[in-house]
C-alpha positions in Angstrom: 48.5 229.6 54.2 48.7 226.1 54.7 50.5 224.0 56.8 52.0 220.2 56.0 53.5 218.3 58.3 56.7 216.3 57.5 57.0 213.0 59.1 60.3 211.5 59.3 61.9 208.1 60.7 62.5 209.8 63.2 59.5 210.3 65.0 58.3 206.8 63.6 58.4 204.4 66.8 59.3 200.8 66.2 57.7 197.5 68.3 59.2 195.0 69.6 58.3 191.8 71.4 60.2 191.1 74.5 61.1 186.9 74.2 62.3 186.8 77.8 59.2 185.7 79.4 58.5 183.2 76.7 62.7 181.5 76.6 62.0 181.6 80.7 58.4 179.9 80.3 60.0 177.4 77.7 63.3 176.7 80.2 60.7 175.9 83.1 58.4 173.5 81.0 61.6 171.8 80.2 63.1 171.3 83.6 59.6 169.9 84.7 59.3 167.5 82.1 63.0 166.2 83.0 62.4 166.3 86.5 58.9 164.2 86.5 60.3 162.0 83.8 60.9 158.2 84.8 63.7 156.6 83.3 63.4 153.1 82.7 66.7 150.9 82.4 66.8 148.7 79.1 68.2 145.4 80.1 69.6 145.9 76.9 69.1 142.6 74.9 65.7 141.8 72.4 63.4 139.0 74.2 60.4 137.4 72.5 57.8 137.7 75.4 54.4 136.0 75.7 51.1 137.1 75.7 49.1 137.6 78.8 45.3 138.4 78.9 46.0 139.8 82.7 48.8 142.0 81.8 49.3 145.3 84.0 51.5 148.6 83.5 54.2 149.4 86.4 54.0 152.8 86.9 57.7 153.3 88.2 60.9 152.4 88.0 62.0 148.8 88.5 65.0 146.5 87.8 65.0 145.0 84.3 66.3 141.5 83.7 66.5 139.6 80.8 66.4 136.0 80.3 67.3 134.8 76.7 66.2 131.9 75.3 69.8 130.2 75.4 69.4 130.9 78.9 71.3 133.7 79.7 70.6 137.0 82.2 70.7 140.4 81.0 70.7 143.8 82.6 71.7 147.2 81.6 73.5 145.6 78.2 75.7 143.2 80.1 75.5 139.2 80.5 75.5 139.3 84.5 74.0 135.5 84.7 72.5 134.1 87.0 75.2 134.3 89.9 75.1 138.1 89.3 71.6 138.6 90.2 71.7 138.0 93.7 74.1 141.2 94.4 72.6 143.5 91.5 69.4 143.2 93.0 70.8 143.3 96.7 73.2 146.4 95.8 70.2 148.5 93.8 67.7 148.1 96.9 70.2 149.3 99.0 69.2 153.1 97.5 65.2 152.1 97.4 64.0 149.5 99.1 60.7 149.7 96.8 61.9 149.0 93.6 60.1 145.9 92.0 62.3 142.9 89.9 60.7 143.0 86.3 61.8 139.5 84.6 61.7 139.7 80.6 61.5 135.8 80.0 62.2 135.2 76.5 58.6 132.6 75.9 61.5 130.3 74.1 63.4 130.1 78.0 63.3 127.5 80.0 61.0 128.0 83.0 63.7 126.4 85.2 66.0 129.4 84.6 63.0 131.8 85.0 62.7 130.1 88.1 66.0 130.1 89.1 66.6 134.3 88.3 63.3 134.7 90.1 65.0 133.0 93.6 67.7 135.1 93.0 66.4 138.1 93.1 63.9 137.1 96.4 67.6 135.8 97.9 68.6 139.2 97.0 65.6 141.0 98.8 63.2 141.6 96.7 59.9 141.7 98.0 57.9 142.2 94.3 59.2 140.0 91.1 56.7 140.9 88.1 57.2 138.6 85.0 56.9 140.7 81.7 54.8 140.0 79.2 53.7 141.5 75.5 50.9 143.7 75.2 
């Protein structure tokens, strides 16, 4: 006499991959990235900056101004002039002390008011002003 076996769905046992590990691995990745990230402020206006042979990278955070070439001082988006960056710069290294002034001189502007945003910002404390020039 023989003998078959019936299998059914039943018995039949299904896989599955568990995602957990792999969303929680994907979630930690994510808040390193954002965490060692360094944000940069735009000073929010296009300059035309020269070329420099000796040109170096700054590899944190720093002020951003902008100097046009009608003349006029930038940060963040807003016109602040040059009577305004005297108390940004005084107010911002009130939180870190060693944050460096990086002037984007329009190579149009006049060197007097390059000159004249650079005292500024020493009046205002800051004890590194980097001009910013084209790669």
């Amino acid at each position: 006499m023989r003998r078959f076996r019936h299998f059914s769905d039943a018995n039949t046992q299904t896989t599955e991959v568990n995602m957990s590990p792999l969303i929680d691995i994907v979630f930690i990745l994510l808040i390193f990235f954002v965490v060692t990230t360094v944000f940069i402020d735009d000073p929010g206006v296009e300059v035309k900056m020269p070329k420099a042979a000796s040109a170096q990278e700054i590899e944190k955070n720093a002020i951003l101004l902008a100097v046009t070439k009608q003349g006029e001082v930038f940060y963040g988006g807003r016109n602040i002039g040059v009577e305004g960056v005297h108390s940004l710069v005084s107010s911002m290294l009130s939180e870190d002390e060693s944050l460096p002034v990086v002037i984007q001189g329009d190579s149009e502007a006049s060197h007097g008011m390059i000159m004249r945003v650079t005292d500024a910002a020493q009046i205002g404390g800051a004890k590194s002003i980097y001009s910013a020039t084209a790669k």
